[in-house]
ChimeraX commands (.cxc) that place a marker at each C-alpha (Angstrom):
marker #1 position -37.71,-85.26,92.36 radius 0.5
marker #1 position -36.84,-82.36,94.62 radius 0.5
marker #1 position -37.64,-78.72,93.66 radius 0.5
marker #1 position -34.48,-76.74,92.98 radius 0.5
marker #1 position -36.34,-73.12,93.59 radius 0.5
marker #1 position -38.03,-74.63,97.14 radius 0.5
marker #1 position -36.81,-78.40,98.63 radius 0.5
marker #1 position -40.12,-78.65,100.12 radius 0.5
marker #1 position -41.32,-79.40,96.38 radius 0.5
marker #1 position -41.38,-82.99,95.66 radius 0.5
marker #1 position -42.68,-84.08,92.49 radius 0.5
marker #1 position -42.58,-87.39,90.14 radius 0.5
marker #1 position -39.06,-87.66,87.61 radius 0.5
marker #1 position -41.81,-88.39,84.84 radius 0.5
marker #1 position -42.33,-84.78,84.98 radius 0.5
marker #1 position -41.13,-82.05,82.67 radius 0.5
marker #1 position -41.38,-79.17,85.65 radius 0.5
marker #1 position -42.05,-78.70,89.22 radius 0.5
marker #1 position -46.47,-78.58,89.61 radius 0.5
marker #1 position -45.90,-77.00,92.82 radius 0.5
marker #1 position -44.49,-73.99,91.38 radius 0.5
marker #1 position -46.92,-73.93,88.71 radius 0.5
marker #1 position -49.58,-74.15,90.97 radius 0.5
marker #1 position -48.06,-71.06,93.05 radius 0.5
marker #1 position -47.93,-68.95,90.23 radius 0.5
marker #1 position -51.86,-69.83,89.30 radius 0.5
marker #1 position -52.32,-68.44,93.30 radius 0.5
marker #1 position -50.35,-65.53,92.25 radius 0.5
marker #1 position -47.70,-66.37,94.40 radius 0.5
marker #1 position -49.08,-68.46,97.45 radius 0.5
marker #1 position -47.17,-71.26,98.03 radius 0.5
marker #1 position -48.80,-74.04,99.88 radius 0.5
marker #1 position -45.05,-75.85,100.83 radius 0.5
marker #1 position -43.41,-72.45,101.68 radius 0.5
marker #1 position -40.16,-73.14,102.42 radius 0.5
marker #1 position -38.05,-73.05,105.31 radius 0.5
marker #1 position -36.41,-70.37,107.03 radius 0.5
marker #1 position -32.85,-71.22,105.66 radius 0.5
marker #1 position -33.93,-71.96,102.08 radius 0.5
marker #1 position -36.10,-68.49,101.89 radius 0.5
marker #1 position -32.99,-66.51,103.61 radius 0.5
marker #1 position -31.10,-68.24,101.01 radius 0.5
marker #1 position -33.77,-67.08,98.04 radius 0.5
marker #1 position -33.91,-63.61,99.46 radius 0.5
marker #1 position -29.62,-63.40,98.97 radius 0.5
marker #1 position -29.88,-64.85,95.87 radius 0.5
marker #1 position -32.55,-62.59,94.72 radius 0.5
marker #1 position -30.62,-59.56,96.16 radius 0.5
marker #1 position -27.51,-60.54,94.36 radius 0.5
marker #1 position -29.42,-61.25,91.22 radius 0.5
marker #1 position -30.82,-57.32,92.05 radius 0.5
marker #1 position -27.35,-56.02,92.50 radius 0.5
marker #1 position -26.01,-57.70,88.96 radius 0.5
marker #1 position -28.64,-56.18,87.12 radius 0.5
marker #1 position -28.44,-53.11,88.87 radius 0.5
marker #1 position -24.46,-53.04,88.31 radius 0.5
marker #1 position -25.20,-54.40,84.45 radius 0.5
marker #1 position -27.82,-51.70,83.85 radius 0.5
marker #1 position -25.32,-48.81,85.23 radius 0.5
marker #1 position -22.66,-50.36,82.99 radius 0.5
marker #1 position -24.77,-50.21,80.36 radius 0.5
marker #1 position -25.61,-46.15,81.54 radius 0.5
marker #1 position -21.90,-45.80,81.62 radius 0.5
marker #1 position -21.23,-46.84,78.45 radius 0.5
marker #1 position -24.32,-44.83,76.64 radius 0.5
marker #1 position -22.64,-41.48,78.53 radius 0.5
marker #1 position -19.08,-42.81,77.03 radius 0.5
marker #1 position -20.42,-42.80,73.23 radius 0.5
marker #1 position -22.74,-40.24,73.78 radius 0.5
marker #1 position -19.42,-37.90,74.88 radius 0.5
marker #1 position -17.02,-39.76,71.94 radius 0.5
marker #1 position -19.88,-38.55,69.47 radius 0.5
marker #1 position -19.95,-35.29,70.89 radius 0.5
marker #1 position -16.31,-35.00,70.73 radius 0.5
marker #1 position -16.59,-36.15,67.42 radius 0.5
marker #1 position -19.04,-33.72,66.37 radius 0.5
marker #1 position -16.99,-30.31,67.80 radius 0.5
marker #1 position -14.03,-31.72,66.24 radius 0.5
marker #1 position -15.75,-31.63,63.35 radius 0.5
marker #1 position -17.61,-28.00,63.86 radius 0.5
marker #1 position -13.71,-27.04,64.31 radius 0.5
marker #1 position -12.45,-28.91,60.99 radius 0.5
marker #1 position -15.18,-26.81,59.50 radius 0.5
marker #1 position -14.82,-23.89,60.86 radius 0.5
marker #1 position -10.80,-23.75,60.13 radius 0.5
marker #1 position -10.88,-25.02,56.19 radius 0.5
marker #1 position -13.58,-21.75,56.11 radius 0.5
marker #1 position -11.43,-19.68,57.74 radius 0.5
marker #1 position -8.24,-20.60,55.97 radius 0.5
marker #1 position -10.20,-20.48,52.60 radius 0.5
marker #1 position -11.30,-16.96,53.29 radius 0.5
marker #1 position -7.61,-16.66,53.80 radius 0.5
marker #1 position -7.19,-17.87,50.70 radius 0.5
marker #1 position -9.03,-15.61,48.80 radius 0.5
marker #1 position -8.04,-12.69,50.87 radius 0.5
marker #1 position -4.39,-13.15,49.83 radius 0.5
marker #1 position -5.77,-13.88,46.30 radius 0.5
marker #1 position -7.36,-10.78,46.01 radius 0.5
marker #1 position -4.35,-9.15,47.50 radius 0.5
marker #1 position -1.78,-10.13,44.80 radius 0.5
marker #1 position -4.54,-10.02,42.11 radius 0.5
marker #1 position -4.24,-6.27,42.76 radius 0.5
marker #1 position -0.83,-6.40,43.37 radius 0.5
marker #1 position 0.10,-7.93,40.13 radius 0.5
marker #1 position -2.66,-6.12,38.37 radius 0.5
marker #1 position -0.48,-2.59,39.53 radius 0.5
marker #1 position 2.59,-4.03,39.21 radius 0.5
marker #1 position 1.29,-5.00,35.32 radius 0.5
marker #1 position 0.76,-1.56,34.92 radius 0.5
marker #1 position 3.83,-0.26,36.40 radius 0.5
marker #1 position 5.64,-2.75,34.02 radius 0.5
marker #1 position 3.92,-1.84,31.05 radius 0.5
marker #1 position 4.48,1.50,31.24 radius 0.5
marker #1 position 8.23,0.71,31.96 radius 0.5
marker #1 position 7.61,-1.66,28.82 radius 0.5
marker #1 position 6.56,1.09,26.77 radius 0.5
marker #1 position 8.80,3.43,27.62 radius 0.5
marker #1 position 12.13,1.66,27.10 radius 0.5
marker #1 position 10.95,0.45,24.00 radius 0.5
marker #1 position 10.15,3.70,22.97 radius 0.5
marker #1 position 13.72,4.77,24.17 radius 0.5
marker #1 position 14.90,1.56,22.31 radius 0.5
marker #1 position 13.76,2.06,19.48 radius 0.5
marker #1 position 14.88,5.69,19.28 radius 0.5
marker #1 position 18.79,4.03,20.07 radius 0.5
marker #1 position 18.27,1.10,17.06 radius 0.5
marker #1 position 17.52,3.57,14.85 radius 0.5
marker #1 position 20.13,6.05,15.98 radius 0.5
marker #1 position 22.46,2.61,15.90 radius 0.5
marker #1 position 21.77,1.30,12.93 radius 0.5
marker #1 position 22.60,4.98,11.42 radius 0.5
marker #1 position 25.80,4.94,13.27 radius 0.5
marker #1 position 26.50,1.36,12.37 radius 0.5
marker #1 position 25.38,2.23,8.71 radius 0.5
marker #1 position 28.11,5.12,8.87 radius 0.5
marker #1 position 30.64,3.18,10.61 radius 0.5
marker #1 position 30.71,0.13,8.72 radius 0.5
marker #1 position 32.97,1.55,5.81 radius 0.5
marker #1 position 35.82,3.22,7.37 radius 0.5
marker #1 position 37.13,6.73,6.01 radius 0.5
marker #1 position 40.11,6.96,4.52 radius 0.5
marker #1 position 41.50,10.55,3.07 radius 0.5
marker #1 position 42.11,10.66,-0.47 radius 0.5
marker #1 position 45.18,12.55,-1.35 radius 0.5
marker #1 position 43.87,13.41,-5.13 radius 0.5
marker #1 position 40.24,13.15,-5.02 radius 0.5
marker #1 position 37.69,14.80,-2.55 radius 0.5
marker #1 position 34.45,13.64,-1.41 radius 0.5
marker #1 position 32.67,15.75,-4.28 radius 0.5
marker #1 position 34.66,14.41,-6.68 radius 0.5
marker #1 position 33.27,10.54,-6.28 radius 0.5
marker #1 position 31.28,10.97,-9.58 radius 0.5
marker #1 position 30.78,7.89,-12.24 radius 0.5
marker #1 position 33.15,8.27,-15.20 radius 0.5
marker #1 position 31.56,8.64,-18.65 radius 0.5
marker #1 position 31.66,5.73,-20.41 radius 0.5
marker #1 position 32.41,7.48,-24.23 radius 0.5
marker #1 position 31.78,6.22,-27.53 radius 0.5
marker #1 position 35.64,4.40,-28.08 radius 0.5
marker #1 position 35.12,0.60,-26.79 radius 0.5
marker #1 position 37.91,0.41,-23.77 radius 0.5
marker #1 position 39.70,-3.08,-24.46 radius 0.5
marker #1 position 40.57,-3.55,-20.54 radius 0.5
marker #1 position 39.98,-7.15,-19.37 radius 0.5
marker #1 position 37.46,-6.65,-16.65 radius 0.5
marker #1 position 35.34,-9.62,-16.25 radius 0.5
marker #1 position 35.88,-12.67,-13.56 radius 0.5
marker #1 position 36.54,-12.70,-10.07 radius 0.5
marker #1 position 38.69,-10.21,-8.21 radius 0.5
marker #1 position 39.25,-10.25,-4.56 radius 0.5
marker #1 position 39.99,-7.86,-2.05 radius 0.5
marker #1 position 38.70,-5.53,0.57 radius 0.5
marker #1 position 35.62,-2.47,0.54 radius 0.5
marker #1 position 35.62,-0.67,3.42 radius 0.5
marker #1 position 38.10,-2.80,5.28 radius 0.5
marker #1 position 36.28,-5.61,5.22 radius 0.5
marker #1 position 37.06,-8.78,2.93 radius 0.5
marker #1 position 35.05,-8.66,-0.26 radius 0.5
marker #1 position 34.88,-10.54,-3.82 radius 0.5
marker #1 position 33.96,-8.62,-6.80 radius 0.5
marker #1 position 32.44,-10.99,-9.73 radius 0.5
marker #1 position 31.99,-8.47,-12.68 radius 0.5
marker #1 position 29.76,-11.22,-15.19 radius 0.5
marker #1 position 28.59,-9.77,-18.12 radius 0.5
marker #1 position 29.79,-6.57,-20.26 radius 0.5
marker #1 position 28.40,-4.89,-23.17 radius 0.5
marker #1 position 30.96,-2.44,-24.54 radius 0.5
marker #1 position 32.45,-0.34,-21.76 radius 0.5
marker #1 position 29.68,-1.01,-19.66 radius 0.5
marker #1 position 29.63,-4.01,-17.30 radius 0.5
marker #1 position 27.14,-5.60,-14.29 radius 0.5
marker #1 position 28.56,-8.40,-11.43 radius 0.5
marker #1 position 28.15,-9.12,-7.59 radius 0.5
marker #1 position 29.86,-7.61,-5.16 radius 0.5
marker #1 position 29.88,-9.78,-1.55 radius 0.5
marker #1 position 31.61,-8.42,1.71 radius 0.5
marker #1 position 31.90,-9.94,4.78 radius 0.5
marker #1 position 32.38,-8.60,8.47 radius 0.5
marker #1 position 31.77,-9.64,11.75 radius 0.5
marker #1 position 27.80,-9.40,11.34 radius 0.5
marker #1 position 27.71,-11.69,8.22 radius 0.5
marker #1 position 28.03,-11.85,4.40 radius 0.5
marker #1 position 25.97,-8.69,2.17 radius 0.5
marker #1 position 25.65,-9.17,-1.93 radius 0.5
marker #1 position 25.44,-6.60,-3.73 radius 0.5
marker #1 position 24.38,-6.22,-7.50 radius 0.5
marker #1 position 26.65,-3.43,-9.01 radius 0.5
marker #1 position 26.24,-1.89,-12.85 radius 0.5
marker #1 position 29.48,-0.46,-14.10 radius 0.5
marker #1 position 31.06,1.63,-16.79 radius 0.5
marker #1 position 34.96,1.54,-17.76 radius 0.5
marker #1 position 36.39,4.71,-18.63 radius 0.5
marker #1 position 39.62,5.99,-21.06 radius 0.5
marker #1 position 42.25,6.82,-18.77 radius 0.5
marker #1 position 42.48,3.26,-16.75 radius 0.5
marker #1 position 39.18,4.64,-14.48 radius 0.5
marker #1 position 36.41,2.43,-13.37 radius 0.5
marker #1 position 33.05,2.90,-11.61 radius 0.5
marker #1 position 30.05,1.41,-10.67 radius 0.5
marker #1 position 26.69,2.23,-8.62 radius 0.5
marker #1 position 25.45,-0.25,-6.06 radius 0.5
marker #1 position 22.20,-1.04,-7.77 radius 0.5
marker #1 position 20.30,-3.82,-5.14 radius 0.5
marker #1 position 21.09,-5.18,-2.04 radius 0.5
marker #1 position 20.47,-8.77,-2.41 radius 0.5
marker #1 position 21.68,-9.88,1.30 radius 0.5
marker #1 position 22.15,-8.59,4.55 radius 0.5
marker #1 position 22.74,-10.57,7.77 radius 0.5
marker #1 position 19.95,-10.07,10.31 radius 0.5
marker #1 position 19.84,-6.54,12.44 radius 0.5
marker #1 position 22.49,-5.25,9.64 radius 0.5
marker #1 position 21.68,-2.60,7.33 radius 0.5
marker #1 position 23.73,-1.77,4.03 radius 0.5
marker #1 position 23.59,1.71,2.03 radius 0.5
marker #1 position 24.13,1.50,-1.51 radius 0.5
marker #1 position 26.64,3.73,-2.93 radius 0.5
marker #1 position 28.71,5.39,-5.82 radius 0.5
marker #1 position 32.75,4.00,-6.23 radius 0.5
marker #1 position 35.03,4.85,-9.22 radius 0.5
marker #1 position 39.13,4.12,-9.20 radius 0.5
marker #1 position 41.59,3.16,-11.52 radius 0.5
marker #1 position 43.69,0.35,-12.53 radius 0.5
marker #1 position 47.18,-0.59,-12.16 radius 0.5
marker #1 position 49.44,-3.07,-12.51 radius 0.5
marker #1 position 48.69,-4.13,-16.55 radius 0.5
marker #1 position 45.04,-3.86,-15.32 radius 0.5
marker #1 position 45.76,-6.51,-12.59 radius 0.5
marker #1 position 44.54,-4.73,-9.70 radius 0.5
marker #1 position 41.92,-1.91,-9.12 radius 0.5
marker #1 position 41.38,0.75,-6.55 radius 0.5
marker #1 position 39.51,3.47,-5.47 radius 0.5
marker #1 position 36.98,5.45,-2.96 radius 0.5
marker #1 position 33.21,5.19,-2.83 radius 0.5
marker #1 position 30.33,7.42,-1.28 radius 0.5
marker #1 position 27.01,6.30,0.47 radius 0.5
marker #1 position 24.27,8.72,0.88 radius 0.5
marker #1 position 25.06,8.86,4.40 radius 0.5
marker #1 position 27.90,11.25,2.78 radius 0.5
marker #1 position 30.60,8.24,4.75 radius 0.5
marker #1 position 33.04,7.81,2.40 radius 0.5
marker #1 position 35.37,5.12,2.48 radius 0.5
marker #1 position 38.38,2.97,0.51 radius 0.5
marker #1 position 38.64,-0.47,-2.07 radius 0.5
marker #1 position 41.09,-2.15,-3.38 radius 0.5
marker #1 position 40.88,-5.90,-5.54 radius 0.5
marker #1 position 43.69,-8.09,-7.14 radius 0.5
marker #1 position 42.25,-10.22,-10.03 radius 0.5
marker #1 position 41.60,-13.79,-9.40 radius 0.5
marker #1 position 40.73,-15.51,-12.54 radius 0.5
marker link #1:1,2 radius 0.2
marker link #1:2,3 radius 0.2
marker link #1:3,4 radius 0.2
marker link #1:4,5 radius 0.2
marker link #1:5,6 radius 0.2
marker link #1:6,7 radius 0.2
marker link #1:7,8 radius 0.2
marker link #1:8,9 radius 0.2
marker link #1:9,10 radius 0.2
marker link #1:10,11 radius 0.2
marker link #1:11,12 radius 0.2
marker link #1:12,13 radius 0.2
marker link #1:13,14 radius 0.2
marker link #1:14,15 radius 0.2
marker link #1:15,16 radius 0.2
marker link #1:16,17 radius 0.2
marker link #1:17,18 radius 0.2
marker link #1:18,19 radius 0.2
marker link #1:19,20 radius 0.2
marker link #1:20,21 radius 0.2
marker link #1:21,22 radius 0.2
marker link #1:22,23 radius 0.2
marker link #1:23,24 radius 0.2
marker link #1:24,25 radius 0.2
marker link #1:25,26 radius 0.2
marker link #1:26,27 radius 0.2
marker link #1:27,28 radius 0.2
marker link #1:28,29 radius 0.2
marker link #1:29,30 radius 0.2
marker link #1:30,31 radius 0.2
marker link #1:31,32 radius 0.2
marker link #1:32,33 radius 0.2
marker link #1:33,34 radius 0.2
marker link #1:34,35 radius 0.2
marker link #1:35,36 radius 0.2
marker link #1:36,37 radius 0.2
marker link #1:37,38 radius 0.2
marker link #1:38,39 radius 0.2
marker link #1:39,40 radius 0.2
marker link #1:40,41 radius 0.2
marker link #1:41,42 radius 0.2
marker link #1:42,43 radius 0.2
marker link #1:43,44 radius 0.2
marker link #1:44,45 radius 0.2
marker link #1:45,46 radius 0.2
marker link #1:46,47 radius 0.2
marker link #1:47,48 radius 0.2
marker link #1:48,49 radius 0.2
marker link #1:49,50 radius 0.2
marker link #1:50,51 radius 0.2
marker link #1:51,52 radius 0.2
marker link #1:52,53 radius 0.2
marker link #1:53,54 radius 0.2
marker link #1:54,55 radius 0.2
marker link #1:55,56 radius 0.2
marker link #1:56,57 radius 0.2
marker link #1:57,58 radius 0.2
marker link #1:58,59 radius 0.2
marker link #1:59,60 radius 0.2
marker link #1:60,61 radius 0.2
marker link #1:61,62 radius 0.2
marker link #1:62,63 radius 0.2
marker link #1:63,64 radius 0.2
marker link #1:64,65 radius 0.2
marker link #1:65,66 radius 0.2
marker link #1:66,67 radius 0.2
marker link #1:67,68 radius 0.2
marker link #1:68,69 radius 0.2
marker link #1:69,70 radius 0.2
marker link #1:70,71 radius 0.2
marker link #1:71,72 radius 0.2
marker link #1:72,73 radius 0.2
marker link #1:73,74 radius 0.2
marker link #1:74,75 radius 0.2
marker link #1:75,76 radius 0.2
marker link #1:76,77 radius 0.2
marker link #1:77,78 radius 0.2
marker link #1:78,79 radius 0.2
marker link #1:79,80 radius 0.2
marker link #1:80,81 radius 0.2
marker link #1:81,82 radius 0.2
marker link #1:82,83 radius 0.2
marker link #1:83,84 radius 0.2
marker link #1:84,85 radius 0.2
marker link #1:85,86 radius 0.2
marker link #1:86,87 radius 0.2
marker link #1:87,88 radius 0.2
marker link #1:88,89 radius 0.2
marker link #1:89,90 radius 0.2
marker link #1:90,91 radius 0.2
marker link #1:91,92 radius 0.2
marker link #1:92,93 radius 0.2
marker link #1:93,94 radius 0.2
marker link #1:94,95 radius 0.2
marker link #1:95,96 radius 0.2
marker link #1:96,97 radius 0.2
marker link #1:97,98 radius 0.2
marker link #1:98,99 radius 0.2
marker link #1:99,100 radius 0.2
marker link #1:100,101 radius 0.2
marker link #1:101,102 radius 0.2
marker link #1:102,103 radius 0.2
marker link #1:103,104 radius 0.2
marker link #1:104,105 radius 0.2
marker link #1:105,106 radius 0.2
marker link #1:106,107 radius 0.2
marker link #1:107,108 radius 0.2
marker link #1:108,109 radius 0.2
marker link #1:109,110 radius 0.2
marker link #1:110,111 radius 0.2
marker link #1:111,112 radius 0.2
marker link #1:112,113 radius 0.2
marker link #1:113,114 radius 0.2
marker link #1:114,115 radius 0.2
marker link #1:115,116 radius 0.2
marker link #1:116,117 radius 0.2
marker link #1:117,118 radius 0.2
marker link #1:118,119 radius 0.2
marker link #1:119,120 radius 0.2
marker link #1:120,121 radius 0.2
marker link #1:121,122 radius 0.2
marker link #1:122,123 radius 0.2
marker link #1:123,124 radius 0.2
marker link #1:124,125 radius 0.2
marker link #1:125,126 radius 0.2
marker link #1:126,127 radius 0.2
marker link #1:127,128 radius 0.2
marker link #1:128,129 radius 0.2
marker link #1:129,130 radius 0.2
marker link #1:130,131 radius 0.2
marker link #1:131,132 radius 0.2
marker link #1:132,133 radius 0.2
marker link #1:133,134 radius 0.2
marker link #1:134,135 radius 0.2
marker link #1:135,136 radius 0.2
marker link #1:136,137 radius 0.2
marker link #1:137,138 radius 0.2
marker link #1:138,139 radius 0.2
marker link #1:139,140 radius 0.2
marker link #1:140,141 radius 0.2
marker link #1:141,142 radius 0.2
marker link #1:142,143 radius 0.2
marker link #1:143,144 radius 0.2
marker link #1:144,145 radius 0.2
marker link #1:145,146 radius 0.2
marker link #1:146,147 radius 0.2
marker link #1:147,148 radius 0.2
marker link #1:148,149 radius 0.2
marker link #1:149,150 radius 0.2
marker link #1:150,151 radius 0.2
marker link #1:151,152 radius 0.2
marker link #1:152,153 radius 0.2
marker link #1:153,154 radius 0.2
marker link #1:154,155 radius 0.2
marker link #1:155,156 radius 0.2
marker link #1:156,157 radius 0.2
marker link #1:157,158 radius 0.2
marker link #1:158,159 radius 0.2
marker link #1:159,160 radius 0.2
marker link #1:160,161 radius 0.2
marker link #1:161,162 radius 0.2
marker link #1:162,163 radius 0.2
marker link #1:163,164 radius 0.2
marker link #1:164,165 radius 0.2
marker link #1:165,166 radius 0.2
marker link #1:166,167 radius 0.2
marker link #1:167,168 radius 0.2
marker link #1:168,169 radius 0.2
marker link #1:169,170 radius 0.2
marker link #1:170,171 radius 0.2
marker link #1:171,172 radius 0.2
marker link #1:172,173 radius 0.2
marker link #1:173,174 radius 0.2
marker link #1:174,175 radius 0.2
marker link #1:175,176 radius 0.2
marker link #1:176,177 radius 0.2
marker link #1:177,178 radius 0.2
marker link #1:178,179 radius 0.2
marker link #1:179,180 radius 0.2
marker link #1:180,181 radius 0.2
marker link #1:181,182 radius 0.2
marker link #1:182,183 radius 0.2
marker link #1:183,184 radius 0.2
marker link #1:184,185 radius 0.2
marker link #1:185,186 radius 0.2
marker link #1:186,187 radius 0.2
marker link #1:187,188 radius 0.2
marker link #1:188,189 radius 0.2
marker link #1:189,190 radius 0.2
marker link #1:190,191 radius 0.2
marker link #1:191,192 radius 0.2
marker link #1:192,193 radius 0.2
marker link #1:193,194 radius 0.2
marker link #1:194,195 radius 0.2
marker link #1:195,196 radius 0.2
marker link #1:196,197 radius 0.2
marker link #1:197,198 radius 0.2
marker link #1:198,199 radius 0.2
marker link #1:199,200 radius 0.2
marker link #1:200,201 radius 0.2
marker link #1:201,202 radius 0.2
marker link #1:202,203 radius 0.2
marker link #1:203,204 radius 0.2
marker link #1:204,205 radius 0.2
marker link #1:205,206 radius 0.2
marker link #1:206,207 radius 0.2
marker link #1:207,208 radius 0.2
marker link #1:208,209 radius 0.2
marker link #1:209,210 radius 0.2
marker link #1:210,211 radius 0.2
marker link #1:211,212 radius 0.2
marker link #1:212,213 radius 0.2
marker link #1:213,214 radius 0.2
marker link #1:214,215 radius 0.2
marker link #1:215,216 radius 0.2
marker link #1:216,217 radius 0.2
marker link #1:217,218 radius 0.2
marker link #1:218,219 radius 0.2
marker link #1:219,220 radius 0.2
marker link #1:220,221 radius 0.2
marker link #1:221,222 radius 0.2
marker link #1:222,223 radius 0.2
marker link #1:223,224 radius 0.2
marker link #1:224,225 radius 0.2
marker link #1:225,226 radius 0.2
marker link #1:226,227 radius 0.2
marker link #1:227,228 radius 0.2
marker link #1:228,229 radius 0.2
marker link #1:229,230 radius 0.2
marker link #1:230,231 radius 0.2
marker link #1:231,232 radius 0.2
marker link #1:232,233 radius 0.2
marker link #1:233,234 radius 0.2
marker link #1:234,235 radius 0.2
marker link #1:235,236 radius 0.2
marker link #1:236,237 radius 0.2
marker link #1:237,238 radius 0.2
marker link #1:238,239 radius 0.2
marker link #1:239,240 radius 0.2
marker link #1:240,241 radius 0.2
marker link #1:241,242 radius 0.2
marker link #1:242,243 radius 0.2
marker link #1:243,244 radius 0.2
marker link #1:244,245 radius 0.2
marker link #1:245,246 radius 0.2
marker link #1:246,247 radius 0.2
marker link #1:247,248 radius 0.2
marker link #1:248,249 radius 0.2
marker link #1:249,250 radius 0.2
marker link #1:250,251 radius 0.2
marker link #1:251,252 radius 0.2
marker link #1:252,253 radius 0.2
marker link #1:253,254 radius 0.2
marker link #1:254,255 radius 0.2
marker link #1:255,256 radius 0.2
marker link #1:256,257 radius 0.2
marker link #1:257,258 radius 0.2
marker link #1:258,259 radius 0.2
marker link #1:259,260 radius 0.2
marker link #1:260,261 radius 0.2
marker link #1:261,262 radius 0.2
marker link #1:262,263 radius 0.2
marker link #1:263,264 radius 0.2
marker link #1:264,265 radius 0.2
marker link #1:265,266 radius 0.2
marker link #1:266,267 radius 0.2
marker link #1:267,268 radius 0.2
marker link #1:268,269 radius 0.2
view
């Protein structure tokens, strides 16, 4: 067998490896076949270009530590920067928090006082409305035989009045469209319902009654039972006569509010 590392080497094929190089490594490197001039120029290039590959693979290898050592640098003041910005923008955050906090906390002021003041200013108007609206509801109408200090009930007397005056009569109060449902009566005296309706709603109205000598009626508005919502009602004092064989009624009334106003009612049943 020839040597592969030195063809001066010759050795049995029964062997595993060359002896000759074994041997030259026990003389720590004397070789007693050196071998020839061609074969160690040939050694010496291969050994240089063995050299020059490891010396290339190690500065690879360099090369590619500086690479990842730069990418995790990067990596790292990308991140300081991340950091660094979500604090910033957080401080931001709170800044402008802070800002409208006392913004809003002023302005919360500014409207409460507003707040207070036109419902102070409102509430001054309802009231002032609801008077006006009390007055207004039952329109005025002159009276050409009867003056506003003259709207007094009429004495009932001793002498039972035989005028039919129980059951439904319709008409209006005030202008508006009312019912008047007189129920019971006990002599000349009498008690009912009264219901008007406007634009706000339907009121009821329980009314006590006398009838009078003479054709007069009158009666005092005793409870309000209903009033539509925001709507007020003023309970007052209305006497009239009757007319047409006791068929129809009418008359004036007076609230406290000193408004005084007009009815009149057909009978219904």
């Amino acid at each position: 067998m020839i040597c592969k590392k030195n063809p001066q080497h010759r050795y049995n094929s029964h062997l595993k490896a060359c002896p000759w190089c074994e041997r030259q490594a026990q003389l720590s490197g004397h070789d007693p076949f050196p071998p020839d001039a061609a074969t160690q120029r040939a050694q010496k290039a291969a050994e240089l270009k063995r050299q020059q590959q490891e010396a290339a693979r190690l500065e690879a290898a360099a090369a590619e530590q500086r690479r990842l050592l730069e990418l995790k640098r990067q990596q790292e003041e990308q991140k300081r920067k991340q950091e660094a910005e979500r604090r910033r923008r957080e401080a931001e955050a709170r800044r402008r928090a802070e800002e409208l906090q006392r913004t809003l906390g002023g302005l919360a002021k500014t409207v409460g006082a507003c707040v207070f003041g036109v419902w102070v200013i409102g509430s001054g108007m309802n009231c002032m409305n609801n008077m006006m609206q009390s007055s207004a509801r039952r329109t005025y109408t002159a009276a050409p035989q009867q003056s506003v200090t003259q709207i007094t009930m009429p004495s009932p007397g001793n002498k039972f009045i035989p005028t039919k005056v129980m059951g439904i009569w319709r008409g209006t109060f005030s202008g508006d469209s009312a019912t008047l449902h007189i129920r019971t009566r006990d002599d000349n005296r009498f008690t009912g319902l009264m219901t008007v309706r406007d634009k706000k709603g339907t009121y009821r109205i329980a009314i006590s009654g006398v009838v009078a000598d003479g054709g007069r009626i009158g009666w005092q508005e005793t409870k309000v039972l209903r009033v539509p919502r925001k709507a007020k009602w003023t309970r007052g004092t209305n006497t009239g006569t009757f007319s047409n064989a006791n068929q129809t009624m009418s008359g004036q009334g007076k609230d406290p509010l000193h408004s005084v106003y007009s009815w009149s009612f057909r009978r219904a049943s």
